[in-house]
VOPAGU-2260 file (C-alpha; in pm, 1 decimal, decimal comma):
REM VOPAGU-2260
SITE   aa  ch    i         X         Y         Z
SITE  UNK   A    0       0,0       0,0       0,0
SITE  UNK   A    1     282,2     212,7     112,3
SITE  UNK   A    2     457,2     150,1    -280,2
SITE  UNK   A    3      78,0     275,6    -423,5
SITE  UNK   A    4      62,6     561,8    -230,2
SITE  UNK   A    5     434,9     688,1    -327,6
SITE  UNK   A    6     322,9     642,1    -671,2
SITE  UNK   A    7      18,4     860,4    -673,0
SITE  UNK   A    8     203,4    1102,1    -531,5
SITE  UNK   A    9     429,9    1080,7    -823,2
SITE  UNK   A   10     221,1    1092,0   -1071,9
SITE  UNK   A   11      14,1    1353,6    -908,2
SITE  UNK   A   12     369,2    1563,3    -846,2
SITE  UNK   A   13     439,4    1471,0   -1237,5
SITE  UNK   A   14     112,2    1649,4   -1325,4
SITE  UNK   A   15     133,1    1943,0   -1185,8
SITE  UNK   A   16     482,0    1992,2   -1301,6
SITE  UNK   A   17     347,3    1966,2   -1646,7
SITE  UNK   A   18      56,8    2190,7   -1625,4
SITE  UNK   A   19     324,0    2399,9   -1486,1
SITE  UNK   A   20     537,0    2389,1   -1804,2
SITE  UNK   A   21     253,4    2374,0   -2008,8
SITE  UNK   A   22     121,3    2727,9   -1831,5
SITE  UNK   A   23     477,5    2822,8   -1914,0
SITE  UNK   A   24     526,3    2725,7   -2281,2
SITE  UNK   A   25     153,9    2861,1   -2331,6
SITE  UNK   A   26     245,9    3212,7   -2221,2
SITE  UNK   A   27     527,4    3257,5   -2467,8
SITE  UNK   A   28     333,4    3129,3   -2757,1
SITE  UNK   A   29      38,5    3387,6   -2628,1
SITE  UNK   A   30     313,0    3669,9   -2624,6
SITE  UNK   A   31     467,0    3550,7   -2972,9
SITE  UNK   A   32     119,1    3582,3   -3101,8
SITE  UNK   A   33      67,1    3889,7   -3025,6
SITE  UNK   A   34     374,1    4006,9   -3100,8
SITE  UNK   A   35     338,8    3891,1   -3453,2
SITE  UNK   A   36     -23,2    4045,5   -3436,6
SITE  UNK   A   37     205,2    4354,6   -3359,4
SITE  UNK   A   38     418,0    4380,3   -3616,1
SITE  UNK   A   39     163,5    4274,7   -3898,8
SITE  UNK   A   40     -68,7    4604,8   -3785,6
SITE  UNK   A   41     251,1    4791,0   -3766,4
SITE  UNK   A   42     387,1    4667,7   -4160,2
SITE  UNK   A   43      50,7    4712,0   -4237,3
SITE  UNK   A   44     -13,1    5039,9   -4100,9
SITE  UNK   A   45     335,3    5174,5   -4239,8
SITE  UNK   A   46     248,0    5073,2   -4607,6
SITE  UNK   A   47     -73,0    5281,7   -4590,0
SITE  UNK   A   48     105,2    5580,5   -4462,5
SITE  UNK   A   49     393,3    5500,3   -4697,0
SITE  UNK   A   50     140,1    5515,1   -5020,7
SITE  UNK   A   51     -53,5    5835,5   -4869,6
SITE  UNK   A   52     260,8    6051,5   -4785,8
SITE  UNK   A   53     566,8    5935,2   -5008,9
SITE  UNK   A   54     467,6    6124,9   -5336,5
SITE  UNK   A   55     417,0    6380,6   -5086,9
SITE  UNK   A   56     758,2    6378,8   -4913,2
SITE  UNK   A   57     924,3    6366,5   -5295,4
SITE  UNK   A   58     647,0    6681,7   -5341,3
SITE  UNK   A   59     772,0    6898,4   -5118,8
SITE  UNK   A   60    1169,3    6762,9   -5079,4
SITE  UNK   A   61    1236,5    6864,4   -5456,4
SITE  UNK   A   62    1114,3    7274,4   -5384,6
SITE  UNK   A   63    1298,7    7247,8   -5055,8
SITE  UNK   A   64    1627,8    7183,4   -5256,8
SITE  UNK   A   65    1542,4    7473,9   -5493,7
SITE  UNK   A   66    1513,6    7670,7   -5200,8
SITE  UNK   A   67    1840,4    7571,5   -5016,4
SITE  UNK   A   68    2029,8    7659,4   -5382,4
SITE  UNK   A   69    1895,3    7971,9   -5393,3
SITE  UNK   A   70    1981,7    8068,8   -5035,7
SITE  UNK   A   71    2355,1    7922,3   -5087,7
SITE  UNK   A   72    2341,6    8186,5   -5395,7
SITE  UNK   A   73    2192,7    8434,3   -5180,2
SITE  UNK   A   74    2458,9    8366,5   -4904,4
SITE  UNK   A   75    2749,5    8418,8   -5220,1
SITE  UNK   A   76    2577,2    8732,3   -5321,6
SITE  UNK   A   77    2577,9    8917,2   -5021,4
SITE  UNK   A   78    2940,7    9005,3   -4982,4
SITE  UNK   A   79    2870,8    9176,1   -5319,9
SITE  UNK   A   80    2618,3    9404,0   -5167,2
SITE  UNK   A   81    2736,3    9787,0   -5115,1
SITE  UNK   A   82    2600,0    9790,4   -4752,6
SITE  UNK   A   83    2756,6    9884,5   -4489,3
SITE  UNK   A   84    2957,9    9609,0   -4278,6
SITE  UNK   A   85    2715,8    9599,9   -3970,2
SITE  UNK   A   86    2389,3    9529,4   -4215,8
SITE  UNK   A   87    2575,6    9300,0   -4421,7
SITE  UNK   A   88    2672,1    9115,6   -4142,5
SITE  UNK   A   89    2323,8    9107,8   -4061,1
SITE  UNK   A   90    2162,6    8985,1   -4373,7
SITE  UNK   A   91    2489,1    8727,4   -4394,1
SITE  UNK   A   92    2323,2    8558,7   -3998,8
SITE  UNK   A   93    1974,7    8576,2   -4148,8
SITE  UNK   A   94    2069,1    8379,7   -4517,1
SITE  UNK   A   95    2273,2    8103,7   -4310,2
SITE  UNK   A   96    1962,3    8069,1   -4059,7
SITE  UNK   A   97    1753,6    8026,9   -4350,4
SITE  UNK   A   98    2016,6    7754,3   -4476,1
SITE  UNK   A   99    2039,2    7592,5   -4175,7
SITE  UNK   A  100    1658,3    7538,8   -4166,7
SITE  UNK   A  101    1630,4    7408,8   -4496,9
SITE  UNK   A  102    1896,9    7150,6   -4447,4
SITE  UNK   A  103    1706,1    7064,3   -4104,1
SITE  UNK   A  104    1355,1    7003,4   -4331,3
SITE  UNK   A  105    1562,8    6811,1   -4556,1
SITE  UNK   A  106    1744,2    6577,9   -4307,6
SITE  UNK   A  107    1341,6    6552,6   -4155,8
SITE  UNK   A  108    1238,1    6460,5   -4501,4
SITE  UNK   A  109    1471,9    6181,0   -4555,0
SITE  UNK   A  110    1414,8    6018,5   -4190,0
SITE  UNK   A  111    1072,9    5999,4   -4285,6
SITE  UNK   A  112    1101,8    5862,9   -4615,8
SITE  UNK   A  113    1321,4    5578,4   -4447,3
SITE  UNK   A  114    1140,9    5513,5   -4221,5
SITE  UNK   A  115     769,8    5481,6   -4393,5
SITE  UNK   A  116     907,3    5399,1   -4752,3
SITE  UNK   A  117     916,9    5027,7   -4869,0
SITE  UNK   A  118    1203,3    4842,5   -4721,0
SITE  UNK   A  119    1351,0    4571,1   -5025,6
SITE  UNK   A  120    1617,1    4373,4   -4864,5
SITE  UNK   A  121    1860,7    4184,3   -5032,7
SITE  UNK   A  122    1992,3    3938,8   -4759,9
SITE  UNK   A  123    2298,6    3709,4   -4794,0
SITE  UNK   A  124    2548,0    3504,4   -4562,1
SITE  UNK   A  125    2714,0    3794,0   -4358,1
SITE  UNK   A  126    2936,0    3798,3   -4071,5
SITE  UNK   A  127    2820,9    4035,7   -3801,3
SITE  UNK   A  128    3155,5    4057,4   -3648,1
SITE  UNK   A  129    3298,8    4191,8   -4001,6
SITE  UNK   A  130    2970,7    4480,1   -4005,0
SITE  UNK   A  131    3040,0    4590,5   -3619,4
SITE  UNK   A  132    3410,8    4592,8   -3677,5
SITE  UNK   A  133    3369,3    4777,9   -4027,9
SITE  UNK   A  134    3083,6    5009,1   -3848,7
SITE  UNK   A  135    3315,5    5069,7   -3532,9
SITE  UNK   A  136    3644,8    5237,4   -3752,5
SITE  UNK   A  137    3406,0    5443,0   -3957,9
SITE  UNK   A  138    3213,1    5561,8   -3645,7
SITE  UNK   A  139    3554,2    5610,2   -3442,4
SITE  UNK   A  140    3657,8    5944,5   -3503,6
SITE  UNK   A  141    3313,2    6120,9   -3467,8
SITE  UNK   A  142    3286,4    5919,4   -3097,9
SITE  UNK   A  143    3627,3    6051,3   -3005,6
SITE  UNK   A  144    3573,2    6393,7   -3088,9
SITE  UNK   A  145    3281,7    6389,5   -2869,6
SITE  UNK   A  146    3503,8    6228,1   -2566,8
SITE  UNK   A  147    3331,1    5863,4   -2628,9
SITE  UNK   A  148    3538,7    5560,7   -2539,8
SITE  UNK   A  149    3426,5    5335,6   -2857,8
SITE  UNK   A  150    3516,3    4995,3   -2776,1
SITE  UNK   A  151    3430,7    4656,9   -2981,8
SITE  UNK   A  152    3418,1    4365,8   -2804,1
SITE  UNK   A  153    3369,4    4068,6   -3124,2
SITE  UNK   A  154    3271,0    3702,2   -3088,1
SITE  UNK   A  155    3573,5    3406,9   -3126,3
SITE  UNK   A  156    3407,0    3295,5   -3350,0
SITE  UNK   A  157    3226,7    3363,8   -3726,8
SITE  UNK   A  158    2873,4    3508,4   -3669,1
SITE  UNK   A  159    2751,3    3477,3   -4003,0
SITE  UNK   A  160    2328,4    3571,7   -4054,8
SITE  UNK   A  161    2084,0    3619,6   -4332,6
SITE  UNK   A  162    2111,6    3999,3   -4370,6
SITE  UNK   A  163    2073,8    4331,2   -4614,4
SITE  UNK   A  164    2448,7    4468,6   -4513,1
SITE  UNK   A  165    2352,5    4827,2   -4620,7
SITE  UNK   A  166    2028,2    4829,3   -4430,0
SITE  UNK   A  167    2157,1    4635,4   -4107,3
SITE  UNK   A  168    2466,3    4875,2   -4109,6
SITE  UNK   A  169    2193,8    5219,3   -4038,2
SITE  UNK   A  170    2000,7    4986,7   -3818,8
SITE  UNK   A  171    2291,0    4989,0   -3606,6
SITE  UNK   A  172    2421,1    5326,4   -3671,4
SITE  UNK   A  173    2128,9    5448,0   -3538,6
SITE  UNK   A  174    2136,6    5291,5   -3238,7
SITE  UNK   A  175    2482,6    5391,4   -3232,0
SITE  UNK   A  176    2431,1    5769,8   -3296,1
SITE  UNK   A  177    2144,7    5708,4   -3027,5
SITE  UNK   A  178    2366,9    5582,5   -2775,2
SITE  UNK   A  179    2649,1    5915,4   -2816,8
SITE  UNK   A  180    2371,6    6184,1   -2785,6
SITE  UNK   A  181    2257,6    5981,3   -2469,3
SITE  UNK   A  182    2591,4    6027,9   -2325,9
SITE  UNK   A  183    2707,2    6393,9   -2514,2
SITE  UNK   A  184    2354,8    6555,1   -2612,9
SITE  UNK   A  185    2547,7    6853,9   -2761,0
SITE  UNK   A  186    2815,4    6701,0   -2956,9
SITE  UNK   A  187    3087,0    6944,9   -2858,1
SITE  UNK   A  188    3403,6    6796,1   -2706,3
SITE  UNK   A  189    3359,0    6678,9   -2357,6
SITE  UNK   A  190    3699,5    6401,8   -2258,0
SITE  UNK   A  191    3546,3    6126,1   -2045,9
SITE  UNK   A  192    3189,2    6163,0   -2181,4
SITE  UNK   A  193    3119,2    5776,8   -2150,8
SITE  UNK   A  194    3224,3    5439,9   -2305,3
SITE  UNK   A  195    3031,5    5314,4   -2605,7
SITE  UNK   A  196    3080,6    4921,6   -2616,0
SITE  UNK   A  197    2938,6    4709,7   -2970,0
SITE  UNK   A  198    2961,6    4348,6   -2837,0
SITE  UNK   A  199    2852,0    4067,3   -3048,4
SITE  UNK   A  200    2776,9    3690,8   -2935,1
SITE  UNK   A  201    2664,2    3395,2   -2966,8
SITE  UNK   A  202    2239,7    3346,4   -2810,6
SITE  UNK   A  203    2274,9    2989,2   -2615,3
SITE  UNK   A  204    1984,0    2756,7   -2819,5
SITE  UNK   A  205    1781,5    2482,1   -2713,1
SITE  UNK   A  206    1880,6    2129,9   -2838,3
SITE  UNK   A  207    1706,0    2142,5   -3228,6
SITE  UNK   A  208    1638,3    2505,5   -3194,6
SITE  UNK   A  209    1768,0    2728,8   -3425,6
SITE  UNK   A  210    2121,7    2928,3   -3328,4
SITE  UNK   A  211    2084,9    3332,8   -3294,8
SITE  UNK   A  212    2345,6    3603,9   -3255,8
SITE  UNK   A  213    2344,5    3950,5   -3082,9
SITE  UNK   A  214    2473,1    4257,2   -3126,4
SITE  UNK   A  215    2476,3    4504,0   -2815,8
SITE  UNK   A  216    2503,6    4898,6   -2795,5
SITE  UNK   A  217    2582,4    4956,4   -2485,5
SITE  UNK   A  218    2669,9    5283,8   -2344,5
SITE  UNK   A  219    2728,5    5433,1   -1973,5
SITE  UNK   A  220    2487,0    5740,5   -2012,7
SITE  UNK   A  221    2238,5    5823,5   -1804,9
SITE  UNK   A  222    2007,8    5551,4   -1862,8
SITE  UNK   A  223    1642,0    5586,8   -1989,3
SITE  UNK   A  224    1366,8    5729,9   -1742,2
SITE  UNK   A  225    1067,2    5432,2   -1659,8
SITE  UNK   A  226     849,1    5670,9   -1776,1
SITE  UNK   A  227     961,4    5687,2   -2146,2
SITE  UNK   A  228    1116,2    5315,7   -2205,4
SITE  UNK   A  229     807,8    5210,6   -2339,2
SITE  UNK   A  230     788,9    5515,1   -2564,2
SITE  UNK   A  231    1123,5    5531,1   -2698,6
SITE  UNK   A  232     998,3    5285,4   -3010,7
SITE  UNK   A  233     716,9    5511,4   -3062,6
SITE  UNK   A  234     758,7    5677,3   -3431,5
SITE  UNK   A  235     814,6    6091,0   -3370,0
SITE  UNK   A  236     895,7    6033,6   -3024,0
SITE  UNK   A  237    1188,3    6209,0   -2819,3
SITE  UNK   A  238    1325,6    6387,5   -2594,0
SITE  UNK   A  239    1630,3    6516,3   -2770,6
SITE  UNK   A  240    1643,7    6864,5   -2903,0
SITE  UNK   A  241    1624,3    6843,4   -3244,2
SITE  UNK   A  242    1568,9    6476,9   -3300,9
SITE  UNK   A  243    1321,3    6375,5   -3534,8
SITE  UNK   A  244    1214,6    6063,8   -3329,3
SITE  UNK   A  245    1246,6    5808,1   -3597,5
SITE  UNK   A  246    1600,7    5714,6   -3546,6
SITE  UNK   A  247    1508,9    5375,7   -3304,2
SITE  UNK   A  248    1149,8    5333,1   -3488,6
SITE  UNK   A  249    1356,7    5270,7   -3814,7
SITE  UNK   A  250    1609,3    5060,2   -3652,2
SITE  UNK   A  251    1376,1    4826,0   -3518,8
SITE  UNK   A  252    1159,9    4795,7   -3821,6
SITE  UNK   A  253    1448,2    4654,5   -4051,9
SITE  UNK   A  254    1607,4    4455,8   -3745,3
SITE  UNK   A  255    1228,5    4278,5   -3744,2
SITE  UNK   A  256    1221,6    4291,1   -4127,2
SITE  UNK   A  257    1567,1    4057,1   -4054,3
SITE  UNK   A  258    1344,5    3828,1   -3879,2
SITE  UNK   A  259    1536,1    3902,9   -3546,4
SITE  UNK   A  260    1424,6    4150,5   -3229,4
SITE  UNK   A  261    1511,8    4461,7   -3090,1
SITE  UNK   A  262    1477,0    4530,4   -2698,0
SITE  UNK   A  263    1652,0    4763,2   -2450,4
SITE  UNK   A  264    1743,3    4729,8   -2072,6
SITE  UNK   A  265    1804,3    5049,2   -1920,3
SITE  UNK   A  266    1915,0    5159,9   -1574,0
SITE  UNK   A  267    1912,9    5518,5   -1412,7
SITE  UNK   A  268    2258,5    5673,5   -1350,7
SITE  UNK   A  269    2419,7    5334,6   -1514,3
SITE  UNK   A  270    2336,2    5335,5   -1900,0
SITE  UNK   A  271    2089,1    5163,3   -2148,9
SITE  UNK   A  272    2195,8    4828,5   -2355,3
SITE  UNK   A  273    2002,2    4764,7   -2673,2
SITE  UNK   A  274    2038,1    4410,8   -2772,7
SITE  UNK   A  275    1948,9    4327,8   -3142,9
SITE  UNK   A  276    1889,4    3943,9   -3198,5
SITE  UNK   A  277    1932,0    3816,2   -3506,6
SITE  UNK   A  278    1873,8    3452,6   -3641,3
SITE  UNK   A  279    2170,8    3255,9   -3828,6
């Protein structure tokens, strides 16, 4: 009896272990679901305001360069003027403001037509390490010149992914770009700003499950407020003078395009880490 009772107690310990596994593996299908629910309304919503507003964009970008010729010719032809010095001076502040807000409507123009234009990707067998190490010297001397430590920190060993090179490269320049402001908001030359650190790796898999890799942008600013990390994806969202708040809206669309995922981990006073994962 004492051999029967042992054994219902197994098998009643055995099932309720499973149900809680299968509460467990039930939940992450529920939250894959609606993440892919997600990102279809998103891809869907994106190609309706892509159709409405593209012809648009090209509308009103091709007058805006007319304009911005015309004040550089503007700009030439003052010196010409005989005015007096002070007025000169004058009109020469007013024609560079003018220039300065055209080029600020263009850059505006082209985030947006990035961001809600058609994304064609052309993927093929690419190491990541190569990309981040490639990325890293061309993004060097702009992070030094702000006082950011830029340091690349590579997997052993080959990470080689499915990806669009030219489109994965601004997906991570973005984040990259994202990640300097964070720690050096205006730019100018500040030594010991922060440390910038791209580290790429290797996602442990279960047995039969297919490998991933991830890239990180890590940086030691000071971190993301609660009360925005849940914004920060949001398209013409930010809190950085000037921004256009579609840098980390477009970098996320063509990591998911990829077929991989973009999340962040930030902590106050300590820095953010956005982790792209990618499948191979």
């Amino acid at each position: 009896m004492i051999w029967a009772a042992w054994l219902l107690i197994g098998f009643l310990l055995g099932g309720v272990a499973s149900a809680i596994a299968s509460r467990a593996v039930a939940r992450r299908l529920i939250r894959r679901a609606r993440e892919a629910e997600r990102r279809a309304r998103d891809s869907a919503r994106l190609a309706e305001i892509g159709a409405m507003t593209g012809g648009l964009a090209h509308e009103i970008k091709n007058p805006l360069s007319s304009i911005g010729l015309n004040a550089q010719l503007l700009a030439e032809g003052v010196s010409d003027l005989p005015i007096d010095a002070d007025a000169k001076g004058r009109l020469t502040r007013r024609v560079g403001a003018l220039r300065r807000e055209v080029d600020r409507l263009k850059d505006i123009l082209g985030d947006f037509l990035k961001f809600a234009g058609a994304l064609r990707l052309d993927p093929r067998p690419t190491d990541l390490n190569a990309v981040v190490d490639e990325l890293s010297d061309f993004f060097m001397p702009q992070s030094e010149a702000a006082g950011v430590r830029l340091r690349a920190e590579l997997s052993p060993e080959p990470l080689v992914a499915p990806l669009d090179p030219t489109h994965f490269k601004q997906a991570l320049l973005n984040l990259m770009l994202n990640a300097l402001q964070a720690m050096n908001p205006t730019g100018a030359p500040r030594p010991g700003a922060g440390e910038l650190i791209i580290r790429t790796e290797r996602v442990p898999a279960p047995a039969g499950a297919r490998a991933h890799a991830a890239v990180h942008v890590i940086d030691t600013g000071p971190g993301i407020p609660e009360e925005t990390l849940d914004k920060i994806f949001t398209p013409y969202f930010t809190t950085k003078s000037g921004g256009s708040g579609l840098g980390l809206p477009t970098a996320r669309r063509i990591v998911e395009e990829h077929g991989g995922a973009l999340e962040v981990h930030s902590e106050p006073d300590r820095g953010t880490d956005f982790t792209i994962t990618l499948p191979m």
